[in-house]
C-alpha positions, 0 to 999 in steps of 0.5 A: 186454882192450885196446880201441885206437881212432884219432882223426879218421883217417890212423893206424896202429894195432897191436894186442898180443900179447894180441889185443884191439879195434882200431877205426879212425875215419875214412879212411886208417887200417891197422889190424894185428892183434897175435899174439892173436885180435883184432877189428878195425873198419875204421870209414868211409873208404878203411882196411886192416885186417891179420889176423895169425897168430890167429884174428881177425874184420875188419869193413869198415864199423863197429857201434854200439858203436864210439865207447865202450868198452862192455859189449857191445864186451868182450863181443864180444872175450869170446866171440871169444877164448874156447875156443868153436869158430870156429863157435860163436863166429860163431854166438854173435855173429850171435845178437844182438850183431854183426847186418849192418844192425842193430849192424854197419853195412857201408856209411852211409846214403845220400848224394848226393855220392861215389862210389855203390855198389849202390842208392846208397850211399857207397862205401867200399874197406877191403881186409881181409886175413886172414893166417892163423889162422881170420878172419871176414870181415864186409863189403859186397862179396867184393872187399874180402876178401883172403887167405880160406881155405876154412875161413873164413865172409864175411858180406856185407850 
């Protein structure tokens, strides 16, 4: 499995035919989806991250496994590109590896300067647009998520 992440921000990174992990850091980023099943984090700051054709799971915000390529981030691309269901598969990975507020994190902790969201917390606007396939969407408010089918499960925190 191929893991891509970006450096301090303002990249654009493209997955591959075989799908993978895209994981941008910092703002500015687009982050695009190969023709496989591919999960991609959209990390901190203003970010686009692009479903493709396959079946993809979009993160607004980043986990606790982002800055290394660890067991656990095989892991997840394992089970999400395996032959389980999509709704085995969301709910294996809720089960335990990919929590909103305890290994996904939606929105950082509070701060005092920027624009606030909700109780206070920073900001940040990464759209996810799904473009096929069957996407899970995880992020912290329905107006980020653009292109979600029916059969597709948002998470929100």
């Amino acid at each position: 499995n191929n893991v891509l992440g970006s450096g301090i921000g303002g990249d654009k990174l493209t997955g591959s035919a075989a799908g993978g992990v895209l994981i941008g850091h910092g703002g500015g980023n687009t982050v695009t989806s190969g023709g496989g099943a591919s999960v991609l984090i959209g990390g901190y700051g203003k970010n686009i991250v692009i479903g493709k054709g396959s079946n993809d799971l979009l993160i607004n915000g980043r986990t606790i496994y982002d800055y290394s390529v660890s067991p656990t981030l095989l892991n997840i691309i394992s089970v999400w590109q395996s032959g389980l269901t999509y709704a085995d598969k969301v709910a294996t990975l809720r089960a335990g590896t990919l929590v909103v507020g305890a290994t996904v994190t939606t929105s950082p902790p509070r701060r005092t300067v920027g624009p606030t969201y909700g109780g206070g917390t920073f900001l940040y606007q990464t759209v996810l647009v799904g473009n096929g396939g069957q996407d899970w969407f995880i992020t912290s408010t329905l107006s980020s998520v653009v292109g979600k089918a029916a059969n597709e499960t948002v998470t929100l925190k």
